[in-house]
C-alpha positions in Angstrom: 283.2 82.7 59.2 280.7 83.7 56.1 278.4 80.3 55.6 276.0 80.3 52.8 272.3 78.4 54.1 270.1 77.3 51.3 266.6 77.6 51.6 264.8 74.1 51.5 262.9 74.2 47.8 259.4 75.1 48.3 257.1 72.3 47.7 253.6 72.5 46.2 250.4 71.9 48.1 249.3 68.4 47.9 246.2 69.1 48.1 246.1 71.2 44.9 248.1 68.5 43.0 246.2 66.0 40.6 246.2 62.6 41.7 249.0 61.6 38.9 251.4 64.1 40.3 250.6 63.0 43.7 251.3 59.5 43.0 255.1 60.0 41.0 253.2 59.8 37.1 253.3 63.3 36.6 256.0 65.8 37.0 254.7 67.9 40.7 255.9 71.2 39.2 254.6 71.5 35.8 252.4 68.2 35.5 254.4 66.9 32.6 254.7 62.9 32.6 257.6 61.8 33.8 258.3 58.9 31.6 261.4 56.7 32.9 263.6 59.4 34.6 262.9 62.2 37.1 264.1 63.3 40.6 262.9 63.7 44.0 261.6 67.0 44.5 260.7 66.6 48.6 259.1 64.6 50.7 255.6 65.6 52.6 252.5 64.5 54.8 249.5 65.0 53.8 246.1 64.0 56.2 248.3 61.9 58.0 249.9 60.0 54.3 253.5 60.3 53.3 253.9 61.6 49.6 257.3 62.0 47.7 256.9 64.1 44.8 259.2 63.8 42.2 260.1 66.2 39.1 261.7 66.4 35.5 265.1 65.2 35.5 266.2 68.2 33.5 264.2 71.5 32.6 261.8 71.6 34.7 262.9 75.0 36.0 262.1 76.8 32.6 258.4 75.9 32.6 256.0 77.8 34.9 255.4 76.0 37.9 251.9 74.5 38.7 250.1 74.2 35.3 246.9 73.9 35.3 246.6 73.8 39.4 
């Protein structure tokens, strides 16, 4: 039997995010704001803290990743 396994999206390192994207304001990914809608991209620890970093609803995929990190 042929299963397909995706690969868990790979998540930025928190401790190169901004504090914004850290805290859910800005888009993790490309640091846009996020404004009323978005999604959860993962959830993480970081130095003990747990983070959920979130992402553009839509499009997000088209802009290169990590602006400005």
């Amino acid at each position: 039997m042929n299963t397909l396994l995706s690969a868990p999206p790979l998540l930025p390192d928190v401790a190169r995010l901004r504090p914004r994207q850290q805290m859910g304001i800005d888009c993790a990914v490309c640091g846009l704001p996020l404004g009323p809608s978005g999604r959860v991209l993962g959830e993480v620890r970081y130095r003990g803290l747990p983070f959920r970093l979130w992402m553009c609803a839509a499009g997000c995929e088209t802009v290169p990743s990590a602006q400005g990190i």
